[in-house]
C-alpha positions as CSV (number, residue, x, y, z in Angstrom):
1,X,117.6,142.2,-21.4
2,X,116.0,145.1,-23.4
3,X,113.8,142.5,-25.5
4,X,113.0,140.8,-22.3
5,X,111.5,144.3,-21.1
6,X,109.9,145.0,-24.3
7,X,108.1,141.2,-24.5
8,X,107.2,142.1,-20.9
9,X,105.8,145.5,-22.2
10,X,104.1,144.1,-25.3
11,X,102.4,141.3,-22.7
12,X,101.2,144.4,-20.4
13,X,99.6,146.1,-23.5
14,X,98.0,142.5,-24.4
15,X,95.8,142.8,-21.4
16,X,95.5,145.5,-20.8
17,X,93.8,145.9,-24.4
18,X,92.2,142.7,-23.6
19,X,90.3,144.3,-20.4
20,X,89.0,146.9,-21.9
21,X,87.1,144.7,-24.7
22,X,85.8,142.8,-21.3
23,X,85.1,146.0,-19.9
24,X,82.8,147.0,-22.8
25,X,81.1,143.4,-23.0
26,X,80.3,143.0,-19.4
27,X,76.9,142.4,-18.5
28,X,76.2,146.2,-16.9
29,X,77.3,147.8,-20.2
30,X,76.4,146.0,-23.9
31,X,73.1,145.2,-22.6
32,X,72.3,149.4,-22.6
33,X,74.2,149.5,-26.1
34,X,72.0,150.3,-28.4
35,X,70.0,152.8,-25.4
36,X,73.9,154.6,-25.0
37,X,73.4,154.8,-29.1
38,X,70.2,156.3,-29.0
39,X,70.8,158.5,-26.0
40,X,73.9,160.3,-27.3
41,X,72.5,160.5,-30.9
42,X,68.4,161.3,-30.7
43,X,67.7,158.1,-33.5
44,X,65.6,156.0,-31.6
45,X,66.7,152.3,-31.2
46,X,64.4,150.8,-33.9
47,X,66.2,153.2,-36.0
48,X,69.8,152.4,-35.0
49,X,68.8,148.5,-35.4
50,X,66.8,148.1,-38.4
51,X,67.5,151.4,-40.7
52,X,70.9,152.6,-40.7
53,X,71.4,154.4,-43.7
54,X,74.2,156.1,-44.5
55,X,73.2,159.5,-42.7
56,X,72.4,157.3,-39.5
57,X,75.9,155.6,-39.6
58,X,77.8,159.2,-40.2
59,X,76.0,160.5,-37.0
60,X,76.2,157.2,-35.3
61,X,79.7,157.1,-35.9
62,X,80.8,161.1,-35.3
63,X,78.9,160.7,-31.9
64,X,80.3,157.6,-30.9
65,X,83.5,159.1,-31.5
66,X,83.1,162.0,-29.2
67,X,81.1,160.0,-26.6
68,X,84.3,157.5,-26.4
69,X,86.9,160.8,-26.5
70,X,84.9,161.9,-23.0
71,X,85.3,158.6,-21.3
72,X,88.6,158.2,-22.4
73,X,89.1,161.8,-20.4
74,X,88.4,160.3,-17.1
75,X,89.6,156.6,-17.9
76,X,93.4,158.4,-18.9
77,X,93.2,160.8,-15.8
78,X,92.6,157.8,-13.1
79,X,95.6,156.3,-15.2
80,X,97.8,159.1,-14.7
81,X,97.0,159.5,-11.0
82,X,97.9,156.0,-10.1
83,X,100.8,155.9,-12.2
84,X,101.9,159.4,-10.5
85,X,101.3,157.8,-7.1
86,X,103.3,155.1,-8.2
87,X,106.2,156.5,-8.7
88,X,105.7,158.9,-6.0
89,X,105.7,155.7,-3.6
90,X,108.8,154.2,-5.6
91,X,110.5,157.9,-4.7
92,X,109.1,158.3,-1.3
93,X,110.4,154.8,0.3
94,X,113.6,152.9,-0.4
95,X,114.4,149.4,-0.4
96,X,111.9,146.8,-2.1
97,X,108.9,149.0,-2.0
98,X,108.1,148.0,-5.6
99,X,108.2,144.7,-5.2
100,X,105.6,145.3,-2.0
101,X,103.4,147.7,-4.8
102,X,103.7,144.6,-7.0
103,X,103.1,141.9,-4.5
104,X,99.7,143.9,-3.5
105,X,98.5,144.4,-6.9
106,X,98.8,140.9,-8.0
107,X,97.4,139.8,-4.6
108,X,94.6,142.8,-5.5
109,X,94.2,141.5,-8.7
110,X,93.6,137.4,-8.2
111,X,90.5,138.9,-5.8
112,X,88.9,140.8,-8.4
113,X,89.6,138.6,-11.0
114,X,87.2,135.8,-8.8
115,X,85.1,138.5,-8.6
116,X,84.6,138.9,-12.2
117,X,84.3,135.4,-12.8
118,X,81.2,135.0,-10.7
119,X,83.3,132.7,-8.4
120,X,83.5,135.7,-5.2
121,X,80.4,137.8,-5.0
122,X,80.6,141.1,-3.6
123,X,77.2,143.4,-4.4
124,X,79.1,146.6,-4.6
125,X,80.6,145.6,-7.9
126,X,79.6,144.3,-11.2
127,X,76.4,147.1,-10.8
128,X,76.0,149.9,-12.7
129,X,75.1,153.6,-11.3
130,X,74.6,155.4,-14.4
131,X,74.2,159.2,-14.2
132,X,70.5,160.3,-15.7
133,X,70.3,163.0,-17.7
134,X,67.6,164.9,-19.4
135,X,68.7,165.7,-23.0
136,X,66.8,167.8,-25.3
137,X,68.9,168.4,-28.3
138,X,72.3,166.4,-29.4
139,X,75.4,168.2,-29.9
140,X,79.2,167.2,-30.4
141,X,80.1,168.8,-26.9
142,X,77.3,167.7,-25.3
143,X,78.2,164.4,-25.9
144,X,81.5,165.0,-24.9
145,X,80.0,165.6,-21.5
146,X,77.5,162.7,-21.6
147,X,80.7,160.9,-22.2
148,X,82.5,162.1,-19.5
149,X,79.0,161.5,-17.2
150,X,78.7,158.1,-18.3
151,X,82.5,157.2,-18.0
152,X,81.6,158.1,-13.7
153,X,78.3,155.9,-14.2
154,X,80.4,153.0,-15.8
155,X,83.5,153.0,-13.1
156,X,81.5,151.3,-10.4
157,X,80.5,148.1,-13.0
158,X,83.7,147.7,-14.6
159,X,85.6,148.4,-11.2
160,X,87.0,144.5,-10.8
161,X,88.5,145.5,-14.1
162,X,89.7,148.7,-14.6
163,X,91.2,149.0,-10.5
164,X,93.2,145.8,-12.3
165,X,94.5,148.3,-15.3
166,X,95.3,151.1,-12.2
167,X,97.6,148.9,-10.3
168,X,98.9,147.6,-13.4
169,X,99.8,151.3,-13.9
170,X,100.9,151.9,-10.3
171,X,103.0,149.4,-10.7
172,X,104.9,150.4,-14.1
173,X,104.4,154.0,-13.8
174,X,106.7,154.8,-16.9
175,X,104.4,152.3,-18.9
176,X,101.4,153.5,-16.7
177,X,99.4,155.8,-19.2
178,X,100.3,153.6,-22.1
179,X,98.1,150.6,-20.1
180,X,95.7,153.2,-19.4
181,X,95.5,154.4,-23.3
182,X,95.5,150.6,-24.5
183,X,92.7,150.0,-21.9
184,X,90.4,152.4,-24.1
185,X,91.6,151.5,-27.3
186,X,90.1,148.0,-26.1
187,X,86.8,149.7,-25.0
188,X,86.5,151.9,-27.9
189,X,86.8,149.3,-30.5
190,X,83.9,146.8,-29.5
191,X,82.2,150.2,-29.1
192,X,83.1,151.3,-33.0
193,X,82.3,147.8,-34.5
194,X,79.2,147.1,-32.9
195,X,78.1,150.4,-34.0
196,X,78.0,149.2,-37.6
197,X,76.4,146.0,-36.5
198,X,74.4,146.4,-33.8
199,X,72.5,143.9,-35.0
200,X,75.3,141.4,-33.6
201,X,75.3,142.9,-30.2
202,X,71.8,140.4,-29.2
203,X,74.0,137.6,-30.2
204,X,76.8,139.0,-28.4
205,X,74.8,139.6,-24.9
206,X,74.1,135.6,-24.7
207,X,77.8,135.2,-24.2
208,X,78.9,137.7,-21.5
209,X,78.9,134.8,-18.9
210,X,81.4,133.3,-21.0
211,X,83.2,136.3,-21.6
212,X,83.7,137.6,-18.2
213,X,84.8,133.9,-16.9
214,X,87.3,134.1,-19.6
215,X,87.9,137.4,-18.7
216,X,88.1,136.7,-14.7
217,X,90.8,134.2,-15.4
218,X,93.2,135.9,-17.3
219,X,93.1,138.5,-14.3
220,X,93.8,135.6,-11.9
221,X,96.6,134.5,-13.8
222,X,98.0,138.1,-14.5
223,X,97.6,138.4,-10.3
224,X,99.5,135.5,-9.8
225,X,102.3,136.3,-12.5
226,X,103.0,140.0,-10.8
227,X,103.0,138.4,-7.5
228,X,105.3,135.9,-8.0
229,X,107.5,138.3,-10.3
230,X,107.5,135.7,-13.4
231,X,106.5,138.4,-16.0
232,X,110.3,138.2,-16.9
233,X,110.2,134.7,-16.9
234,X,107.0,134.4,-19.0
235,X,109.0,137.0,-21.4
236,X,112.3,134.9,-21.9
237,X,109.8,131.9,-22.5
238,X,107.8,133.7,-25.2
239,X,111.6,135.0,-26.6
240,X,112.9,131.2,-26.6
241,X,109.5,130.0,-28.2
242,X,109.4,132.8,-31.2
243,X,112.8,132.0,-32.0
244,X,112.6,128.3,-31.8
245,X,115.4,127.6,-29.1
246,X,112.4,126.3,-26.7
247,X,111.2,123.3,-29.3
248,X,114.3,122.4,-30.6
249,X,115.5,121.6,-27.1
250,X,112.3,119.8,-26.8
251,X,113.4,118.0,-30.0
């Protein structure tokens, strides 16, 4: 039982590392990549792209680090607050209120998961409302605070997504900040590598159709899974399959 709740644990982190990746690649946000660099750096984008020595890539880098730090702020807050109302709602009422909380999520979840595909269209998401600024000098805390800016910007375009990693949270609110935290990890590492080779990212941006289909159904499948309470199920299977009991009784 407590590997069965650790696969199911490990599958939670899975995608939830997973939608933060999709986060990052989405249409609304690689795009502005190399414009994000430049902003929260002062190198101008012909720079960045064609002559990234190694003083460019230290400040590239440092800033990129601080810039992910800030929106990791507000992404781990909304995690905490939906995990806290989680398990205020679990305390609050008795009886099967989680598996209500759960049945909702995955119901919540399957939606914005078509939405993400492309398949259910709904104006108010997938579109980015960036905060504008008016930066004269870069500093570390400055942006920290772009980060943080940005992070508000960003939440309307990768809402399908991220409202996905809330309930997810809302849901599991002792494994609720841990989603949260695996969610940025996934954002932050597209972020880091295509920092070195930005380069890539053109290549990259002809594929985010692809990418957020792929993306959309995964959600859709994690929807249906919470709704239907099989995560434990899709653990044993996983358990069975690892250790070979699953295709020896196939054999």
């Amino acid at each position: 039982m407590i590997i069965e709740t650790d696969t199911v644990l490990l599958i939670g982190i899975f995608l939830a590392f997973g939608a933060g990746a999709i986060s990052f690649l989405s249409p609304c946000v690689l795009p502005l990549f190399p414009a994000y660099l430049s902003y929260i750096t002062g190198i101008s984008v012909m720079e960045i792209q064609v002559e990234q020595t190694a003083a460019i890539r230290k400040k590239l880098l440092s800033h990129s680090v601080i810039f992910l730090i800030g929106i990791g702020v507000v992404f781990i807050s909304l995690g905490a607050s939906a995990s806290y109302l989680g398990q205020w709602l679990q305390q609050l009422f008795v009886g099967n209120i989680a598996l209500l909380i759960q049945r909702l999520a995955g119901i919540f979840i399957i939606f914005m998961g078509l939405v993400v595909t492309g398949w259910l269209t709904i104006p108010t998401f997938m579109k980015e409302r960036r905060l504008h600024y008016t930066k004269k000098s870069t500093s570390y805390l400055g942006t920290f605070f772009v980060g943080l800016g940005f992070a508000a910007g960003w939440t309307p375009c990768i809402g399908p997504i991220f409202a996905s990693i809330l309930l997810l949270a809302a849901t599991n609110p002792s494994h609720g900040l841990l989603y949260t935290f695996m969610y940025v990890i996934g954002f932050a590492v597209p972020f880091i590598v295509l920092t070195f080779f930005i380069g890539s990212s053109k290549w990259i941006v002809g594929k985010t159709g692809i990418i957020m289909k792929v993306g959309g159904i995964m959600m859709v499948l994690m929807g249906i899974l919470l709704f239907f309470g099989l995560m434990p199920r899709l653990s044993a299977f996983l358990l069975r399959l690892i250790d070979g009991t699953w295709l020896s009784n196939l054999g």
